[in-house]
Residue, then its C-alpha position, 0 to 999 in steps of 0.5 A: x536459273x535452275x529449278x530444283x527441288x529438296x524432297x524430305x520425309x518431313x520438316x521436323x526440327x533435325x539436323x538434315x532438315x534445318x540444314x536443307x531448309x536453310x540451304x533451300x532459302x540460299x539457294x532460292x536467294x541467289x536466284x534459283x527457282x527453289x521448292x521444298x516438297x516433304x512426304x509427312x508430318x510434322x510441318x515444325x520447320x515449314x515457317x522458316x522456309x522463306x516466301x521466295x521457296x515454293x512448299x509443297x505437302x503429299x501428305x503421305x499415308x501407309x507404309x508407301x503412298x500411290x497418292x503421294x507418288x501421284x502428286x510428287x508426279x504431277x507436282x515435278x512435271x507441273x513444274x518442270x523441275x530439273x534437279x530433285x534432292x532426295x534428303x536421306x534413304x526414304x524419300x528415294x523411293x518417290x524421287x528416284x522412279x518419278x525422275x527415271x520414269x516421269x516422261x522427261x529426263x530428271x537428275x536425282x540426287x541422293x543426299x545421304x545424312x545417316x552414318x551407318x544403320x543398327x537395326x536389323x529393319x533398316x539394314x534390310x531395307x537398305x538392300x533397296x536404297x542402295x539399289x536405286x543409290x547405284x541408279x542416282x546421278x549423284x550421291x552426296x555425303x556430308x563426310x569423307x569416312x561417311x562415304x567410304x563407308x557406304x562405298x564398301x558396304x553398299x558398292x556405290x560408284x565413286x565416281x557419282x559419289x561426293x563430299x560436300x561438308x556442312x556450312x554454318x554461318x561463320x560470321x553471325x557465330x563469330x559476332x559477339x553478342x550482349x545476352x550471355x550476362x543476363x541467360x547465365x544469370x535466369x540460369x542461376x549460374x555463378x559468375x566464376x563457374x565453367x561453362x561446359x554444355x552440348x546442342x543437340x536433339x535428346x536422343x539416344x545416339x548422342x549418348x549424352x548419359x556419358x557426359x552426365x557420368x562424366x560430370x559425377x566425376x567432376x568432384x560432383x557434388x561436393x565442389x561443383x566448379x562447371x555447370x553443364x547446359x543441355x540445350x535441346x529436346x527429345x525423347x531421353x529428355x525424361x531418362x536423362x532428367x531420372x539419372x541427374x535427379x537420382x545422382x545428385x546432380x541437379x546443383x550443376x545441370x541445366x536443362x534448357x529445352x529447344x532454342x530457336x537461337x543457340x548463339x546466346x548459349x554458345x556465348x555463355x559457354x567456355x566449353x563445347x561437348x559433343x559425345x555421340x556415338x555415332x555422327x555424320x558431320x555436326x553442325x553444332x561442332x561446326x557452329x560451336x568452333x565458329x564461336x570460338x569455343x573448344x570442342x571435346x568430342x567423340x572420334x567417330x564418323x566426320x568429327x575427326x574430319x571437323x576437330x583436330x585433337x589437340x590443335x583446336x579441341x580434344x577427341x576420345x573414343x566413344x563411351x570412355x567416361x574416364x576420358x572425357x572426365x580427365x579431359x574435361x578437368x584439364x580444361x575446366x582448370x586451364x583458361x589459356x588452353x580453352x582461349x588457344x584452342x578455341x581461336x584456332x577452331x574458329x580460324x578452321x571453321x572460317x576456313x573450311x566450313x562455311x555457308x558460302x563454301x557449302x552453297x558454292x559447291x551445291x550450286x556447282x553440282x547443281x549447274x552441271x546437271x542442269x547443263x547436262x539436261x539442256x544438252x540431250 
């Protein structure tokens, strides 16, 4: 048995979060002595978190927190942890040193889930991560062209450098469930519409306007033949609802807030779209092919290594409307192509993306480091 711990800035409802949550409650069920430590609020995700996984909150405060180091510290020792998972850039700066300078050896890893950085603030501060990067025992990245990347801007090591792509749970999106009849009707959708829709936190990077100018040239309004689901939350939320009200869009747009379970919603749609503009490797790409759906996204970041155009979805680049409208007409209208691609989707998520693939290879770095330490 290995005691490990993820470290996280907070256990907000994202993508790396609910990830290593769910990786964390794994992991703990398959007999390690797991513990899940976060810096700040908010505290959404910590009732997921199972019993079986230890939580513990540093409640940081300020820009960087002594007290936060302190308890992180003592926490770690208290513990005798062996193996700390630094989940994303900022909490490197509290796991790194306590693992090199803690009074016992530790491994650090640096579980990287940003695909590259825009503003000026956080390429500067990234002078500093990929110092300690060069310094962690590992680094994991969730796909290939993420790793190269950073390899080549930040002068990582590839040997300590690793891909390890996200798992979902096949078998659970793969099971066809009973509720789509009854959300299609609460939605007031016909029964001959197409589906299009999207799972995804409302932010600016999933440059999901673009999908909406899409829909307007989906002969909108006048013969609203798809009806798209937007099922998530965020802060463009109010911007993306001011431009389908301003559009005329509203007859063919449903915006369906935060769900706990998305499996209903993926029933209910017959096509999946993903259009950021930047993306390390989705997991709602990932969950909508185990679900048998087509997917047409952007060919940015680890999506090419996810969806192959043309076998089990369709790719564009980034911020061409007119492609992903002609895309998206093609498979509104086309649903023996929509059934083939989704069946081959699911075939590779089974294949390639599930959990037991992703916990086997943690598992395995994790054994490694810990056999490593008991050896010194």
């Amino acid at each position: 048995m290995s005691r490990i711990a993820f470290l996280l800035g907070n256990l907000t409802d994202g993508g790396s979060e609910g990830k290593t949550v769910r990786l964390a409650n794994r992991l703990s069920a398959s007999g390690h002595d797991v513990h899940v430590i976060y810096l700040g609020p908010p505290h959404t995700l910590r009732p997921a978190i199972e019993e079986s996984v230890s939580v513990e909150f540093l409640d940081r405060r300020g820009k960087y927190s002594i007290r936060a180091f302190r308890h992180l510290k003592d926490y770690v020792g208290k513990h005798d942890i062996e193996v700390v998972f630094c989940i994303n850039h900022y909490p490197l700066v509290y796991g790194w040193p306590v693992c090199r300078f803690g009074g016992r050896k530790r491994s650090c890893i640096g579980a990287m889930n940003t695909y590259e950085f825009t503003s000026l603030r956080d390429r500067f501060f990234m002078l500093i991560y990929a110092f300690i990067l060069r310094r962690c025992d590992r680094i994991l990245f969730g796909s290939l062209a993420q790793k190269q990347l950073w390899m080549r801007k930040y002068r990582l090591r590839d040997e300590k450098s690793m891909v390890i792509y996200n798992g979902v749970d096949v078998d659970y999106f793969g099971e066809a469930g009973d509720s789509a009849g009854d959300l299609r009707a609460s939605l007031g959708i016909a029964d001959n519409a197409v589906v299009i829709g999207i799972v995804a936190q409302l932010r600016p990077e999933k440059s999901i306007q673009d999908l909406l100018e899409a829909m307007r040239l989906l002969s909108y309004p006048a013969d609203p033949g798809a009806v798209l689901l937007l099922v998530g939350d965020g802060p463009e939320r109010e911007a993306l609802q001011s431009y389908v009200d301003a559009h005329d869009l509203a007859a063919g747009v449903r915006f369906c807030g935060r769900a706990d379970d998305v499996r209903p919603y993926f029933e209910l749609m017959d096509i999946f779209v993903m259009p950021s503009s930047t993306e390390v490797f989705s997991n709602a790409i990932l969950e909508a092919m185990a679900s048998g759906l087509p997917v047409v996204c952007t060919a940015v970041g680890g999506s090419v290594e996810m969806v192959v155009d043309g076998e089990t979805g369709f790719m564009y680049p980034r911020h061409d409307v007119a492609m992903l409208a002609d895309i998206l007409k093609m498979l509104v209208a086309d649903g023996e192509q929509r059934r083939r691609l989704g069946g081959s989707g699911a075939v590779r998520a089974r294949e390639n993306f599930s959990n037991k693939r992703m916990d086997d290879q943690y598992a395995q770095i994790i054994g490694r480091l810990s056999n490593l330490l008991n050896r010194d």
